[in-house]
C-alpha positions as CSV (number, residue, x, y, z in Angstrom):
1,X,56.8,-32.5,-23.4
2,X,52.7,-31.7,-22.2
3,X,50.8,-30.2,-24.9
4,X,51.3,-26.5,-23.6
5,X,55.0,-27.0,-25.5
6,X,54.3,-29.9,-28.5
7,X,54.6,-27.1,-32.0
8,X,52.6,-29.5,-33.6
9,X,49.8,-30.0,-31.2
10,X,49.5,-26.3,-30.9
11,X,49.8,-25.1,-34.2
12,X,47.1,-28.0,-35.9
13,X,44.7,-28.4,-32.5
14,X,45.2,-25.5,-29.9
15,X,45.7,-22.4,-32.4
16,X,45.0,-23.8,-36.0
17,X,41.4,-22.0,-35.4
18,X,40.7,-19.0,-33.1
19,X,38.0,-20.3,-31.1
20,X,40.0,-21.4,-28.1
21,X,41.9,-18.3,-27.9
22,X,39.0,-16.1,-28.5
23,X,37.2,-17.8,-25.6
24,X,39.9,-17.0,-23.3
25,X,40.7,-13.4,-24.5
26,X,37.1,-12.8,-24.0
27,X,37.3,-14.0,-19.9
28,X,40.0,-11.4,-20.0
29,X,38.2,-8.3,-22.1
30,X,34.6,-8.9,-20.4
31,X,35.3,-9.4,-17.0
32,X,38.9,-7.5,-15.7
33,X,37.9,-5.1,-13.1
34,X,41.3,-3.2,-14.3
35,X,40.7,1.3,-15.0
36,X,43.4,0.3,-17.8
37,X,43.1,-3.0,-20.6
38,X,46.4,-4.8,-20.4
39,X,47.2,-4.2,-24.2
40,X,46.5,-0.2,-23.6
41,X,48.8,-0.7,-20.1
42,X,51.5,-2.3,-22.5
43,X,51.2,-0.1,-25.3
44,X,52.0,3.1,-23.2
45,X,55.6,1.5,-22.2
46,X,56.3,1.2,-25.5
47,X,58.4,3.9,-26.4
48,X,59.8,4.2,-29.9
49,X,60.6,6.2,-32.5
50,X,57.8,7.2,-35.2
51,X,59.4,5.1,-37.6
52,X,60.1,1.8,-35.7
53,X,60.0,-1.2,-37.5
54,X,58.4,-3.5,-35.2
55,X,58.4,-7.2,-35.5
56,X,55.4,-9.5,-33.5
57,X,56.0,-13.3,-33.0
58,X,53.2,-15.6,-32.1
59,X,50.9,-12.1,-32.7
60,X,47.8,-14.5,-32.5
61,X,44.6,-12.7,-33.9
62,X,46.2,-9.2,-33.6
63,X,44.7,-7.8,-30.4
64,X,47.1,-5.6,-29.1
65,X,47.0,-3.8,-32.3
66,X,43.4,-3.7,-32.2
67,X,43.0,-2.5,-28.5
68,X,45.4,0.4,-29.7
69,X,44.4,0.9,-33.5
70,X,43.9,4.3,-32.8
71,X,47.4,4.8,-31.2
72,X,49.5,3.8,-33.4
73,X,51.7,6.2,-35.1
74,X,51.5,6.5,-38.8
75,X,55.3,5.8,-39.4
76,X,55.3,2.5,-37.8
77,X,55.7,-0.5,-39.6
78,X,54.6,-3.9,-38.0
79,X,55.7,-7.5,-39.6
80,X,52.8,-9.9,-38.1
81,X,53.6,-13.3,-37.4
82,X,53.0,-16.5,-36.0
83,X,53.1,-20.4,-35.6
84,X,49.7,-20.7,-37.1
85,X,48.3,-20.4,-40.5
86,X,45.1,-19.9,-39.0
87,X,46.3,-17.4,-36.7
88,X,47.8,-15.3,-39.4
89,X,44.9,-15.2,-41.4
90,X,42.6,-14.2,-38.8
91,X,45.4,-11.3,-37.9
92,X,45.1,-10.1,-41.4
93,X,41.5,-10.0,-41.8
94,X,41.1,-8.0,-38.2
95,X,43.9,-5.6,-39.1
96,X,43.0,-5.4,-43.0
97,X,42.4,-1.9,-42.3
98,X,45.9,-0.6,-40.5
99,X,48.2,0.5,-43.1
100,X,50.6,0.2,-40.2
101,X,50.6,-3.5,-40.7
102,X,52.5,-4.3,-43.7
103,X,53.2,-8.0,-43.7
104,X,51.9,-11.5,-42.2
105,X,53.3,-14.5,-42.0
106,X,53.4,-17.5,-40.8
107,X,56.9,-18.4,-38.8
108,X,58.7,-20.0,-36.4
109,X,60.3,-18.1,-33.5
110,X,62.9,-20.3,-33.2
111,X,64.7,-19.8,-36.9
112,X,62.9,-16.4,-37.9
113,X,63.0,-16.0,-41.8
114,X,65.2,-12.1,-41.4
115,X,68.3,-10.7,-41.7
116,X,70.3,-9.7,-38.4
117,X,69.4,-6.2,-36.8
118,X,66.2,-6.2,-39.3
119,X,63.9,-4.7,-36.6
120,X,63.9,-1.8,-33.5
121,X,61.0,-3.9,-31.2
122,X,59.8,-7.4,-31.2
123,X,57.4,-8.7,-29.0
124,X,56.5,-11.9,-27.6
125,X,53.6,-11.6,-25.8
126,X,52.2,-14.6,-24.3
127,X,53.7,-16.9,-26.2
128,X,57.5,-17.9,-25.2
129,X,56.2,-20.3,-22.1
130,X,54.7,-22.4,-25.2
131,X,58.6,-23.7,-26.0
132,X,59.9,-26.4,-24.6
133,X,63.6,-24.8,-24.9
134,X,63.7,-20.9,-25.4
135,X,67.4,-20.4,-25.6
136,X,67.3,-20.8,-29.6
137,X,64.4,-18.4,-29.4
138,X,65.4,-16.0,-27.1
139,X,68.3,-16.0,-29.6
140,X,66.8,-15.6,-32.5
141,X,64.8,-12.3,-30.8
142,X,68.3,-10.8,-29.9
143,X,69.6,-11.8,-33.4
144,X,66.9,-9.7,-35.5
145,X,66.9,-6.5,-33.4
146,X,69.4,-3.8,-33.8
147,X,72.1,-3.2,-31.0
148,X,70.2,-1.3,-28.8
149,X,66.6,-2.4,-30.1
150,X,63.9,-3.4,-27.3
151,X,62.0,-6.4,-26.8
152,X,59.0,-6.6,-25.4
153,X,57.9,-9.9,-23.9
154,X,54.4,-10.3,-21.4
155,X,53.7,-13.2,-19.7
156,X,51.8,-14.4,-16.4
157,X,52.9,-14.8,-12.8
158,X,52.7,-17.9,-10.8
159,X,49.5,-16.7,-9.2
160,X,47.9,-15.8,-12.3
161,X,44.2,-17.5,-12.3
162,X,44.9,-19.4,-9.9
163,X,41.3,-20.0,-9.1
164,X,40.6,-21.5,-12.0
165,X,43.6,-23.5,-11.8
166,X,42.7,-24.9,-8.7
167,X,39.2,-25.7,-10.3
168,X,40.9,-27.8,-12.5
169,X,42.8,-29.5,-9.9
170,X,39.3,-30.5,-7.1
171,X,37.8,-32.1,-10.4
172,X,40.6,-33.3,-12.1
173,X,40.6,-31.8,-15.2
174,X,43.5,-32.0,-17.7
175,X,44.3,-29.3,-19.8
176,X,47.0,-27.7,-22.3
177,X,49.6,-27.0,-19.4
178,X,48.9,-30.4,-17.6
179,X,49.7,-30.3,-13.7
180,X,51.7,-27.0,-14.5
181,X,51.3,-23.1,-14.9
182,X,52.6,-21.3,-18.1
183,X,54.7,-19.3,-15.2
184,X,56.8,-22.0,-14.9
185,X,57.9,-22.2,-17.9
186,X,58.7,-18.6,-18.4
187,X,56.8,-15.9,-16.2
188,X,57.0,-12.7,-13.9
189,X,59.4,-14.7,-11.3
190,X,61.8,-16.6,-13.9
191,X,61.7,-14.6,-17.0
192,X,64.5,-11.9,-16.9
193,X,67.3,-14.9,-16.0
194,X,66.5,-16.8,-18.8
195,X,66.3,-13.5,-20.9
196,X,70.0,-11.9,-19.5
197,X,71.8,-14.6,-22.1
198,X,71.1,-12.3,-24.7
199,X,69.8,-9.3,-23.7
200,X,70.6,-6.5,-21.3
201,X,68.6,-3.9,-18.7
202,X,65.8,-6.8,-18.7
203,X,63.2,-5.1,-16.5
204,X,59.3,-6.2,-15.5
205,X,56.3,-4.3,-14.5
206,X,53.3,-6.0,-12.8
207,X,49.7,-5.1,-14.4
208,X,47.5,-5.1,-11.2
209,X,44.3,-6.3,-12.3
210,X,42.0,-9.2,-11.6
211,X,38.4,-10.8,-12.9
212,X,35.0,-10.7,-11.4
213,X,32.9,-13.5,-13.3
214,X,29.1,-13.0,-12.6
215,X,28.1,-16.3,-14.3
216,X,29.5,-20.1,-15.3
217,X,29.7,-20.0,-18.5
218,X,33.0,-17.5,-19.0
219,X,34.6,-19.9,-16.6
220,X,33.3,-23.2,-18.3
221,X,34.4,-21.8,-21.9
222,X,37.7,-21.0,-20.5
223,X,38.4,-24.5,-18.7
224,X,36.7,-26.1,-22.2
225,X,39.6,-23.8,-24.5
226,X,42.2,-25.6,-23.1
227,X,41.1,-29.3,-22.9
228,X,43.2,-31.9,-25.1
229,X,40.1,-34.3,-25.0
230,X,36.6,-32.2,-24.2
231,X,34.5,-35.7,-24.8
232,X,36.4,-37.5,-21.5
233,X,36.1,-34.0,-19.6
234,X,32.7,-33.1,-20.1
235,X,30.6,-34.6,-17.3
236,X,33.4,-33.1,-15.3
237,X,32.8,-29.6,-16.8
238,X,29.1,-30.3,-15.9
239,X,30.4,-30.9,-11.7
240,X,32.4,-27.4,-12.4
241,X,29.4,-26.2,-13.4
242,X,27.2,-26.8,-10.5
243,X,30.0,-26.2,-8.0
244,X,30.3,-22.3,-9.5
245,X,26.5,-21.7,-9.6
246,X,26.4,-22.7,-6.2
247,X,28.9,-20.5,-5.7
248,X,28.1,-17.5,-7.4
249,X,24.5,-17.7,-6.3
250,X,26.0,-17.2,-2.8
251,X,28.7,-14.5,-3.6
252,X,27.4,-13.0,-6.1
253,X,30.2,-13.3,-8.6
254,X,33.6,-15.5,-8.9
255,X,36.5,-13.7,-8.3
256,X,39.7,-14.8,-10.1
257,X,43.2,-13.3,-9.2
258,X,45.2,-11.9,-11.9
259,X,49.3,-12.0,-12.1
260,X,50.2,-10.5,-16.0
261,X,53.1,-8.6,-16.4
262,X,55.8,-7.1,-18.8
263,X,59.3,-7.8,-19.4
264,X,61.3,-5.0,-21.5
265,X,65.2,-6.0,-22.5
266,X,67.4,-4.4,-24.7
267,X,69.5,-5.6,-27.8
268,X,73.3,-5.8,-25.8
């Protein structure tokens, strides 16, 4: 198990604070060269009724909800959760102003604290390549929708930031995911076999979209997010450093292919 998929590393070193994930949401927000954010792209394939109850798991900070808090249909009503306390908390305070969003807490995806068929959408965005086995929850997903009841799942292809990736790899940098990609685990190329177990009409859509970095820093903050020891990696980080201002200075920017994606599935 690397630390991409150890519960315990992530929820008390990874995500018990949201200054690694806010470092690499803000790669993402400042720099996509993308007419349409992802979270806008994802919520218009979100079709529900104006009453949904909706159910998020590992729902982070809250930013789709915030990229779309003027979207969201009054009858909606969103349960918030995720694997970190810390995570919650921040959720509530950024959404403490969307009635839509009527409860947080913290939970594990794998044994989800509801009844069966308690919800018309869940979503996963993200978050289901952190598990070292998904079968429990993918189960658990299927379990607390309704029979017919959507999920929503988003999640990375295996050339996503691949730049950055092979950054890593010249200077020999370890990070969260070790020698592997998050789409290995579960992305645009495996996902919908290891969702058909429980769910039926598993479809994906491919966000086309990449990132134009005019500076270092972005780059070094998002190598730095996902470190398991930044003291052993830092005069590495500095080599990085030079290598992209060199780089930039000649190109003008560093240009970082995207690969994101949505999976949709319904409830069999």
């Amino acid at each position: 198990m690397n630390s991409s998929t150890n519960p315990d590393y992530l929820r008390h070193h990874q995500y018990r604070e949201t200054g690694n994930l806010q470092a690499r949401m803000d790669l993402h927000g400042q720099y996509s060269t993308s007419a349409e954010p992802f979270w806008v792209w994802v919520f218009d394939r979100m079709d529900l009724a104006p009453d949904a109850e909706i159910l998020e798991v590992g729902g982070g900070v809250g930013g789709f909800w915030l990229a779309n808090a003027e979207r969201i249909p009054p009858g909606w009503r969103v349960t918030m959760s995720d694997l970190s306390a810390g995570m919650v908390e921040a959720a509530r305070t950024n959404l403490a102003g969307l009635p839509q969003i009527v409860d947080y807490l913290e939970a594990d995806v794998r044994a989800l604290p509801f009844p069966d068929a308690s919800f018309d959408a869940v979503m996963a965005n993200f978050m289901l390549y952190h598990l070292p086995d998904r079968r429990p929850a993918i189960a658990e997903l299927a379990r607390v929708l309704r029979p017919g009841g959507r999920l929503f799942a988003a999640t990375n292809g295996s050339a996503h930031l691949r730049e950055i990736r092979n950054l890593e790899a010249r200077f020999r940098i370890e990070t969260l995911f070790g020698a592997t990609s998050s789409a290995q685990a579960f992305g645009l190329q495996n996902g919908a076999a290891q969702l058909e177990t429980d769910f039926a009409e598993v479809t994906v859509e491919r966000h086309e979209d990449s990132l134009r970095v005019p500076s270092a820093d972005p780059i070094i903050a998002h190598i730095r997010s996902k470190l398991t020891d930044r003291a052993a990696a830092a005069s590495k980080l500095e080599a990085v450093r030079t290598h992209l201002e060199r780089l930039i200075g000649e190109q003008g920017s560093f240009v970082v292919t995207k690969a994101s994606g949505l999976f949709t599935a319904v409830r069999r």
